[in-house]
C-alpha positions as CSV (number, residue, x, y, z in Angstrom):
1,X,-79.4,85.9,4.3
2,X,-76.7,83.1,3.3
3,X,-75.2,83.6,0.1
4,X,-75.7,81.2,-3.0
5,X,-72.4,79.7,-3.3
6,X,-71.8,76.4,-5.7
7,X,-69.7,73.4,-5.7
8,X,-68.4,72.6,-8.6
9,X,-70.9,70.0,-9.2
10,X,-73.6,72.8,-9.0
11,X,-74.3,71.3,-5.7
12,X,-75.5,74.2,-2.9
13,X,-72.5,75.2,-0.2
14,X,-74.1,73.8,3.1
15,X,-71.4,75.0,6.0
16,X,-73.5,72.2,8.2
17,X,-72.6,69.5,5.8
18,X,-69.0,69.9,6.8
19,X,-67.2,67.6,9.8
20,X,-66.3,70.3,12.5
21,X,-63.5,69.3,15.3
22,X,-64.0,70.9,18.7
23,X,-61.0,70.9,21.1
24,X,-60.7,73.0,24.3
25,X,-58.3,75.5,24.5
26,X,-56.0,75.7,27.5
27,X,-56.5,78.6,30.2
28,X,-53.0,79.9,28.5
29,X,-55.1,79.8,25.2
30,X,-58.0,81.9,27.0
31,X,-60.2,78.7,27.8
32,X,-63.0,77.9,26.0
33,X,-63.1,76.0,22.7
34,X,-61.6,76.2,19.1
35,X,-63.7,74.8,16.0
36,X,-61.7,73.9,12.8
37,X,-63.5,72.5,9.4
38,X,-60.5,70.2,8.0
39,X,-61.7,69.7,4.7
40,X,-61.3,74.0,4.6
41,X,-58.0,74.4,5.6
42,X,-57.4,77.3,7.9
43,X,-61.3,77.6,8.6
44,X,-61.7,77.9,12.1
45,X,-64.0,79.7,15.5
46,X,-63.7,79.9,18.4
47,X,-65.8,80.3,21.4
48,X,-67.1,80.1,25.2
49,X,-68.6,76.9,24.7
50,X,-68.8,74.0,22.2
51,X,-71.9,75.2,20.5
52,X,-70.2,78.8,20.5
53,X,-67.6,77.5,18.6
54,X,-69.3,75.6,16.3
55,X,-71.8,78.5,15.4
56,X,-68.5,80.8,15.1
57,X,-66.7,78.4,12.4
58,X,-69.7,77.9,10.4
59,X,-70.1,81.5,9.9
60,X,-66.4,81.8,9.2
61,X,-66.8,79.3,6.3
62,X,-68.8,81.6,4.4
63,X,-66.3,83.9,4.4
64,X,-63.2,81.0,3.6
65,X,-65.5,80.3,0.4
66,X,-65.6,83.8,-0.6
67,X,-62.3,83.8,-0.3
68,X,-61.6,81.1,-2.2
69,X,-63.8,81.9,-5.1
70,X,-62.0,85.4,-5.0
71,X,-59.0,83.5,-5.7
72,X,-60.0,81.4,-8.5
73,X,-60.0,78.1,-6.2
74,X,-63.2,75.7,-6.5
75,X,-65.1,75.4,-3.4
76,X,-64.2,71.4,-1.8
77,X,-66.7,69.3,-1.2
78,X,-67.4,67.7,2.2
79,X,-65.2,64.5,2.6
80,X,-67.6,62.9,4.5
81,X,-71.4,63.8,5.6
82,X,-71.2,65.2,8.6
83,X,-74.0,63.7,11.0
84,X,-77.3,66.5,11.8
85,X,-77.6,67.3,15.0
86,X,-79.9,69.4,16.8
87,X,-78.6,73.4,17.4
């Protein structure tokens, strides 16, 4: 069960409205694929795959936004609407 965070607005917190960047990771880096939200800064997953990664950093934004609140700190909205896509 996803918690009921807010936007200032009163908007609803959707982590899938949020832009995610996907770059792979070297075989230095342990291969695979990091996943960063840039409009939560230091928000990011990791994973095996692309998909893996993206599932990892959306479930790592809940926890940035509870951090955030915890700090006093208003949660940002998405800069720009992230296009749906199929999961």
């Amino acid at each position: 069960m996803m918690a009921n965070f807010k936007h200032a607005d009163g908007t609803a917190f959707r982590p899938e409205a949020y832009t995610v960047t996907v770059t792979p990771l070297s075989e230095d880096d342990g291969g695979g694929f990091l996943a960063t939200i840039p409009d939560l800064p230091g928000c990011m997953g990791d994973g095996e795959t692309e998909m893996e990664a993206i599932l990892d950093v959306r479930s790592a934004a809940l926890c940035w936004i509870e951090g955030a609140l915890a700090d006093g700190e208003d949660i940002p909205a998405p800069s720009r609407r992230a296009l749906e896509a199929a999961e």
